[in-house]
C-alpha positions as CSV (number, residue, x, y, z in Angstrom):
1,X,-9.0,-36.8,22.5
2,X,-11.1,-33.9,23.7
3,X,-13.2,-32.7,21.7
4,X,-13.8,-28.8,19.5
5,X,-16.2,-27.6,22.2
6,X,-14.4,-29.1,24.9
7,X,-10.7,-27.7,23.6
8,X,-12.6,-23.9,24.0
9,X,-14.1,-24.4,27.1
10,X,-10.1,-25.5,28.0
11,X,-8.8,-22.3,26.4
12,X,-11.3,-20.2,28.5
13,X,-10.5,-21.5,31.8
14,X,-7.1,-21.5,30.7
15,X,-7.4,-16.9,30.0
16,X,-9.7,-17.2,33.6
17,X,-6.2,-19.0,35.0
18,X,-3.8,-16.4,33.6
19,X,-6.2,-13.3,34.7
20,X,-6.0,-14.7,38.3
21,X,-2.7,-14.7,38.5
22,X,-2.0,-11.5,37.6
23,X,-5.1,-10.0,40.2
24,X,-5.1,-12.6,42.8
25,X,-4.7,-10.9,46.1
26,X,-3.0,-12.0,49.0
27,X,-4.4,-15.1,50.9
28,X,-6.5,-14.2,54.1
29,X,-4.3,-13.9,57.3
30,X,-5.4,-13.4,60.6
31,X,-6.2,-10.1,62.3
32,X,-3.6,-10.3,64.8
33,X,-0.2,-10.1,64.1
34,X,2.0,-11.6,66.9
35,X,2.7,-8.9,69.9
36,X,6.0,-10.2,70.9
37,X,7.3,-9.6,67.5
38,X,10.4,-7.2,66.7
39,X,9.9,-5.9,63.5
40,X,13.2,-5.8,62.2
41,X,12.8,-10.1,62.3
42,X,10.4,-10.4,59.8
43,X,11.2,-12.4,56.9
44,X,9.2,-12.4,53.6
45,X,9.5,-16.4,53.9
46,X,8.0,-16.7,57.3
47,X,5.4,-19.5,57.4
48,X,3.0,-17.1,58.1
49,X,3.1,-15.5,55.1
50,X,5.0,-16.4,52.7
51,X,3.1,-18.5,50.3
52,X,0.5,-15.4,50.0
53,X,0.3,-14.6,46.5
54,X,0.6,-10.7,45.5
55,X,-0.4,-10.2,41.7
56,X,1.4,-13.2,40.1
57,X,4.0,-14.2,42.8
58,X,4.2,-14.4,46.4
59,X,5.6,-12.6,49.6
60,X,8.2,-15.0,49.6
61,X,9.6,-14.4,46.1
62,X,8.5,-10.9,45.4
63,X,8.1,-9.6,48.8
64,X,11.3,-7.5,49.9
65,X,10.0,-4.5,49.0
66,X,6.9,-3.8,51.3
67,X,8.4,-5.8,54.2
68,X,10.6,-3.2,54.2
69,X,7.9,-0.7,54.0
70,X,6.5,-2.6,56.8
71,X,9.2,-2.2,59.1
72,X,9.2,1.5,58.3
73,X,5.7,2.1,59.1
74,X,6.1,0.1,62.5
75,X,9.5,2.0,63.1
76,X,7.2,5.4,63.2
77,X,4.8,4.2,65.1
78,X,1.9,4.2,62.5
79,X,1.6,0.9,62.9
80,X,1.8,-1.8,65.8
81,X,2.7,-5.7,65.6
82,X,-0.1,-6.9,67.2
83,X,-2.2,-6.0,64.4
84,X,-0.3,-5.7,61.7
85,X,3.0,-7.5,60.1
86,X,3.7,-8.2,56.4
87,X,0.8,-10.2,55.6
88,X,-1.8,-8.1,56.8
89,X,-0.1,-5.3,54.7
90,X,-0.1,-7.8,51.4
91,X,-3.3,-8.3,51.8
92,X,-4.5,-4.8,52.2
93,X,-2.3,-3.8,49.1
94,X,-4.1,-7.0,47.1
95,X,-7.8,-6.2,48.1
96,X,-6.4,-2.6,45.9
97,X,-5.3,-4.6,43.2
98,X,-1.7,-2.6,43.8
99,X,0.7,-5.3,42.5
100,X,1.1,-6.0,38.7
101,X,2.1,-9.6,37.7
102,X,5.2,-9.8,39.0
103,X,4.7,-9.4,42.3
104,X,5.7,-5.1,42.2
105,X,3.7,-2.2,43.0
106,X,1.9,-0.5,40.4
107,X,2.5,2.6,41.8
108,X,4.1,3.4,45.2
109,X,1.3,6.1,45.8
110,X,-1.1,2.6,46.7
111,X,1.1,2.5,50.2
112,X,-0.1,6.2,51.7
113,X,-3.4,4.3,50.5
114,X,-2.9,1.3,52.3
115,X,-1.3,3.1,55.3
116,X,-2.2,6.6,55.2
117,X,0.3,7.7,57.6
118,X,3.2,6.2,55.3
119,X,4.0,8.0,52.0
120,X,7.4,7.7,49.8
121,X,8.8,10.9,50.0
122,X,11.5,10.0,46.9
123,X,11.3,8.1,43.9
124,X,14.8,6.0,43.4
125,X,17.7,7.7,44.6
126,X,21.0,6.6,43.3
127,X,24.1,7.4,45.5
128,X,26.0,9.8,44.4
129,X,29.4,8.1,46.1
130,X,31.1,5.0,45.5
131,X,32.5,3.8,48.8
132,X,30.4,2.8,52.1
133,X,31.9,6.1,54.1
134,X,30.2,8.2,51.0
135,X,26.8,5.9,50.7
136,X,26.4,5.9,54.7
137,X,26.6,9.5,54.8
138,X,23.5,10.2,52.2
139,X,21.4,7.5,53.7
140,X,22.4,9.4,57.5
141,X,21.4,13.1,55.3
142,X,18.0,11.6,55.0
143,X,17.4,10.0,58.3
144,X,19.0,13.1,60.1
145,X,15.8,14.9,58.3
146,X,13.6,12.5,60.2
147,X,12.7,10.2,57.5
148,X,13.4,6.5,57.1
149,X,15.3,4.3,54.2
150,X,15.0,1.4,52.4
151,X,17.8,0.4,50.4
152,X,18.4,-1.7,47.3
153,X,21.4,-4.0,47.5
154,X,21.4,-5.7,43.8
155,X,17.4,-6.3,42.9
156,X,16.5,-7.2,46.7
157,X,15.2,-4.4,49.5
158,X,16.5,-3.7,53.2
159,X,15.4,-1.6,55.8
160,X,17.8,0.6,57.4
161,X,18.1,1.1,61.1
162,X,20.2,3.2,61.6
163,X,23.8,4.0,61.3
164,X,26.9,3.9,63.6
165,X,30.6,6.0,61.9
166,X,30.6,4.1,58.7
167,X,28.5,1.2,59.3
168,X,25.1,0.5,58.1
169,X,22.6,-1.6,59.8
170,X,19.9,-2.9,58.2
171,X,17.0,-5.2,58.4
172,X,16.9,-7.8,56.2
173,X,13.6,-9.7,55.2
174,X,15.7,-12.5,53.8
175,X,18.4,-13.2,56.2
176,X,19.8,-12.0,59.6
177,X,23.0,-10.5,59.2
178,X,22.7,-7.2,60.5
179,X,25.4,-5.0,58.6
180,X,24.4,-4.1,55.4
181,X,28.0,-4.0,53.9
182,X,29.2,-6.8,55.5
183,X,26.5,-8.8,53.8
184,X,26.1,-7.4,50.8
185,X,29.0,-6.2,48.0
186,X,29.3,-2.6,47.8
187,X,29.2,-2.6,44.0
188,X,25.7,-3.6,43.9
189,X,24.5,-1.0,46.6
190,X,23.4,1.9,44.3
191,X,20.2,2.9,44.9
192,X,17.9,4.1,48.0
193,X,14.3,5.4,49.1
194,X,13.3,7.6,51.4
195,X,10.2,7.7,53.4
196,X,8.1,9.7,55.7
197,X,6.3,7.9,58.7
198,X,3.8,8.7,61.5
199,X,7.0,10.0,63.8
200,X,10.1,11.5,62.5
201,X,12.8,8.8,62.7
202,X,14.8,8.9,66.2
203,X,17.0,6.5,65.9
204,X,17.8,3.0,67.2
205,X,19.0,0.3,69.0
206,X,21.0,-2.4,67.4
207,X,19.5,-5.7,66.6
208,X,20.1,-9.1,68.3
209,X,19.0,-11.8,66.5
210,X,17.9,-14.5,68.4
211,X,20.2,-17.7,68.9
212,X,18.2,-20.7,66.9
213,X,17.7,-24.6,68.3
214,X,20.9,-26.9,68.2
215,X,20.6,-29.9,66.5
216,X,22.3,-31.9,63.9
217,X,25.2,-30.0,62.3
218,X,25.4,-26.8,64.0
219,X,27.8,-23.9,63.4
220,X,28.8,-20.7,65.1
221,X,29.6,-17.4,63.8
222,X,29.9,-14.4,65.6
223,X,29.3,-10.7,64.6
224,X,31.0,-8.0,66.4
225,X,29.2,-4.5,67.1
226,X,31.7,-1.4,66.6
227,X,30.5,1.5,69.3
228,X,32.3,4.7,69.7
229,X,33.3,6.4,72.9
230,X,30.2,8.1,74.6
231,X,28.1,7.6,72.2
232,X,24.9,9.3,72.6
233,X,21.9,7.2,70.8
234,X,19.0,8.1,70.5
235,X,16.7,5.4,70.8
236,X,12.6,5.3,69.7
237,X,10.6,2.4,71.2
238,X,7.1,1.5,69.5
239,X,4.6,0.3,71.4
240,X,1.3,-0.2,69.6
241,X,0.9,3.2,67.9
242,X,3.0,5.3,70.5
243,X,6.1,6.4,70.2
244,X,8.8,7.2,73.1
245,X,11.9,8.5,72.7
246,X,14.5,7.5,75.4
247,X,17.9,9.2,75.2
248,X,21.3,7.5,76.7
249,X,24.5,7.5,76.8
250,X,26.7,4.9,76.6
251,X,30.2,5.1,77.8
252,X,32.9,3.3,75.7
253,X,33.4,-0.4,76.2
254,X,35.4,-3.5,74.6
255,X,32.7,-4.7,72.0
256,X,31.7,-8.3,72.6
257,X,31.3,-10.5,69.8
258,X,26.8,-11.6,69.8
259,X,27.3,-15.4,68.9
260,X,24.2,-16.5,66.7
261,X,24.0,-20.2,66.7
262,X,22.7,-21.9,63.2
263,X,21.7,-25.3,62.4
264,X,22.1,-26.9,58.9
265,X,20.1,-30.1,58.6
266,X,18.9,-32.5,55.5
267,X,15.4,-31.4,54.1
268,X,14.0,-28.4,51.8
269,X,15.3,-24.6,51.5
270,X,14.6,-21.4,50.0
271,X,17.0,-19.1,47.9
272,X,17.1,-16.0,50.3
273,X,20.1,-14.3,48.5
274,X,19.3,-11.9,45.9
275,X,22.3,-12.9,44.3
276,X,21.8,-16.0,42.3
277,X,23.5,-19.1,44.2
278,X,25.8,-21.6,42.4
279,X,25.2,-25.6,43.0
280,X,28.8,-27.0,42.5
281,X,30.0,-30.5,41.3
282,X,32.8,-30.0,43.0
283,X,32.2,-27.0,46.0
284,X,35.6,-26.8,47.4
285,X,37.2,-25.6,43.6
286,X,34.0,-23.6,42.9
287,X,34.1,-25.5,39.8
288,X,32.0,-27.0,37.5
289,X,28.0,-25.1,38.3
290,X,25.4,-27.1,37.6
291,X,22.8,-25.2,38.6
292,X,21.9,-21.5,39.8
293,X,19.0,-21.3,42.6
294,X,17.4,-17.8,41.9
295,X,15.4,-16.2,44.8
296,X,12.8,-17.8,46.1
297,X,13.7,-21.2,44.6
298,X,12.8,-24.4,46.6
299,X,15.2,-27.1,46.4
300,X,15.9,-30.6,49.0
301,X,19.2,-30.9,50.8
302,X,19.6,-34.8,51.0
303,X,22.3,-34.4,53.9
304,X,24.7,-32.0,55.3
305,X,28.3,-31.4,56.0
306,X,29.2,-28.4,58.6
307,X,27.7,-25.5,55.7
308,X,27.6,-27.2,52.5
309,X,24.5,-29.3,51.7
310,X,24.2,-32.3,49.0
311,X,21.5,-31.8,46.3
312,X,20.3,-33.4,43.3
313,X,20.0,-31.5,40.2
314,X,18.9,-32.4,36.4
315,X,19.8,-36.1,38.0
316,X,23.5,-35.1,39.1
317,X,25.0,-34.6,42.7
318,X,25.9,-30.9,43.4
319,X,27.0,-29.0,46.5
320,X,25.6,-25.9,47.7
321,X,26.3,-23.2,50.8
322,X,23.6,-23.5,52.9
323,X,24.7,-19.7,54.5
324,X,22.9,-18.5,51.6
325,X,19.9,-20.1,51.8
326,X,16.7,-20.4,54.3
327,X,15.9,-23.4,55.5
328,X,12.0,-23.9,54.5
329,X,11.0,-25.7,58.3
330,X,9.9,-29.5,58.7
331,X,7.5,-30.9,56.5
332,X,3.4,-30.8,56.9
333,X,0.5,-32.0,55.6
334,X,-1.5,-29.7,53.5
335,X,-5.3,-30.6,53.0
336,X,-5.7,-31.3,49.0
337,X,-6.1,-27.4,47.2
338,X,-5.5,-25.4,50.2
339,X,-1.7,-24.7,48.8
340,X,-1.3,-21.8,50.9
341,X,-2.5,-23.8,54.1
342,X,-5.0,-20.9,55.0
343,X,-8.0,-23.3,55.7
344,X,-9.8,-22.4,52.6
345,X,-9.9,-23.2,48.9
346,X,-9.7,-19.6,46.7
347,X,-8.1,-17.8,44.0
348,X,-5.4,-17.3,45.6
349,X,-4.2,-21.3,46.0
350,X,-5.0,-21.3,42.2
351,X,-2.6,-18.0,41.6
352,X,0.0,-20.6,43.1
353,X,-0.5,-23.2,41.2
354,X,-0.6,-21.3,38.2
355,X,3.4,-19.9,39.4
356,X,4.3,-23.8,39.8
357,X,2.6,-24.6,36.2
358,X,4.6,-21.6,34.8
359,X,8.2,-22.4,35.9
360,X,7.5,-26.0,34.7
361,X,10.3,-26.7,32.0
362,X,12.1,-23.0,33.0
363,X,13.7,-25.0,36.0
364,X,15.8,-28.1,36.0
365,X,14.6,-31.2,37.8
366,X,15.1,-30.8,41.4
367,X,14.7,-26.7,41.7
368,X,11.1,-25.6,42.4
369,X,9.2,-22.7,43.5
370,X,6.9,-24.5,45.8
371,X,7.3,-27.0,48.5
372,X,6.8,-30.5,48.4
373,X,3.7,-29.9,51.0
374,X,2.3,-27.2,48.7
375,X,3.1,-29.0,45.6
376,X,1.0,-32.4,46.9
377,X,-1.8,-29.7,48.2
378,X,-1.5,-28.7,44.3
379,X,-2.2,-32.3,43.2
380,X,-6.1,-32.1,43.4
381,X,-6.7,-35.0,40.9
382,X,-3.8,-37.5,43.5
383,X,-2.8,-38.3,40.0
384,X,1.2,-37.5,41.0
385,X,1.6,-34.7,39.5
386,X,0.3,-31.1,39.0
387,X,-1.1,-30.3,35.6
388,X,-4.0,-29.1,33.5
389,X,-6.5,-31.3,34.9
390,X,-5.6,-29.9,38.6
391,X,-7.0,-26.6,36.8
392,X,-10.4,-27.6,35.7
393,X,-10.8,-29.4,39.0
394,X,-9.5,-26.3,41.2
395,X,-12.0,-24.2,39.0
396,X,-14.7,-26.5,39.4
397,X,-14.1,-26.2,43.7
398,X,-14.0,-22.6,44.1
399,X,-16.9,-22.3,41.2
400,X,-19.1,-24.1,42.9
């Protein structure tokens, strides 16, 4: 039984613990960015940075919203890839102390900071119309002034590329469908920001998302691209911090369906749907929930059929849609408190450890909001399992 003096030191660690995770910045990330990257792939889950904690969550749970920004300030050329990408904007943003505990910006004024040629030129707008001819007609107002948009479809962030008639195309930092109103229910799309870049926005060119690796249980869906007769687009091309506009035209043809290949394998997956995702007893009904993964929740898929996975929840079986989830990659070996697998031990691991401690008896067994690799890196003591004593031993390591 600890003792008086040793309880108090406890509780004072314990305030030290709850202060980091509310200031912790984002984890160090290289310099370079990658150059071949297109913009509009970025995901706030990517490996690269998605464990980074910003105030008291991480890219990957909290991180829609300047991914977007991101996207916006490569679009108009105020930033490049090569040097730049969501983590390297996080961690600008943290070494500010811009985000409050949940992961939000204090105040949007810290991105013209951050990125001086970046500014939001609106607070929230809500649309004034409630169909998707109305909506894409205010977002096209504001990008016919030469700014850009970044949309909220039901608590989660987009990036808007640009708009063809009536159809929105977006960016999505949580999945890859391209359509904006094909993905997401019109109901929930009701508010949108506008912001001013480096270059006026041009237009675009829509996206293709890369066909993934066959392997185990593979399906294929196709998207088809609507293009009007002799359409004239408009098109802006970053490279590095220049900007050129190329002009076409583009004479009318049969659209062709672009075929995106995905593969649905046994192993662990994110919650990329802002909308909370149901874990069925019985997934064919839709009956009988027995779970909800939120966004960013971690759970195991013990094996797959076509696009429904098997899961174990709260010690039942459950099936969920794996089109609505992210699958988290193959599993690797973390070195023990490196949680973040950045090669060092900081407050930022210990920001993510104090997010695992603090959905411990919110989430039912089997739902996390780390991986297993992060969790065992979380494990300093080897004890099998991640607790207080993890703390005082994390505190000790980046103390000393």
């Amino acid at each position: 039984m600890r003792t008086v003096k040793e309880k108090g030191i406890f509780s004072v660690l314990l305030a030290f613990l709850f202060l980091i995770g509310m200031l912790a910045g984002a984890c160090q990330t290289n310099n370079k960015a990658h150059a071949a990257d297109d913009f509009r792939l970025w995901r706030q889950n990517d490996e690269r940075w998605g464990s980074y904690a910003i105030g008291g969550s991480t890219v990957r749970s909290s991180g829609c919203y300047i991914t977007s920004i991101a996207m916006a300030a490569v679009a108009s050329g105020a930033k490049d890839t090569e040097s730049f990408d969501p983590g390297v904007f996080a961690k600008t943003l943290n070494d500010m102390k811009a985000f409050n505990q949940w992961g939000g910006l204090s105040a949007w004024g810290s991105v013209n900071k951050a990125i001086p040629e970046v500014s939001i030129a609106t607070a929230n707008l809500n649309f004034k119309s409630d169909t998707q001819s109305g909506k894409a007609s205010e977002i096209k107002e504001y990008l016919d002034k030469g700014l850009y948009v970044i949309c909220n479809v039901g608590g989660h962030w987009v990036y808007i590329d640009g708009i063809i008639g009536d159809d929105v195309y977006m960016a999505d930092p949580a999945k890859d469908e391209i359509l904006m109103f094909e993905a997401y229910d019109n109901k929930n799309i009701t508010v949108f920001q506008a912001i001013k870049g480096k270059n006026p926005y041009k237009g675009f060119t829509p996206l293709e998302i890369p066909e993934k690796d066959t392997e185990t249980s593979t399906v294929t869906s196709s998207i088809t691209t609507t293009a009007a007769a002799a359409l004239t687009t408009t098109t802006a091309v970053q490279t590095k911090a220049k900007t050129t506009t190329v002009t076409t035209t583009k004479a009318q043809t049969t659209p062709r369906p672009a075929v995106t290949t995905v593969t649905y394998k046994a192993g662990e997956y994110y919650c990329s749907d802002s909308v909370p995702v149901k874990v069925w007893s019985d997934i064919k009904a839709q009956k009988d929930a027995i779970a909800s993964l939120s966004y960013g929740n971690v759970v195991r898929v013990l094996s797959v059929s076509g696009t429904v996975g098997e899961v174990k929840i709260g010690g039942r079986n459950g099936y969920v849609e794996l089109t609505k989830l992210e699958y988290a990659g193959e599993p690797e070996e973390y070195e023990a408190g490196d949680v973040n697998n950045d090669g060092s031990f900081d407050t930022y691991d210990l920001a993510l450890i104090n997010e695992y401690l603090n959905s411990l008896g919110k989430l039912p067994e089997g739902i996390s909001v780390l991986t297993t690799a992060e969790i065992a890196a979380a494990d300093i003591s080897g004890d099998g399992i991640v607790d207080n004593n993890d703390v005082l031993l994390y505190l000790m390591l980046i103390c000393n």
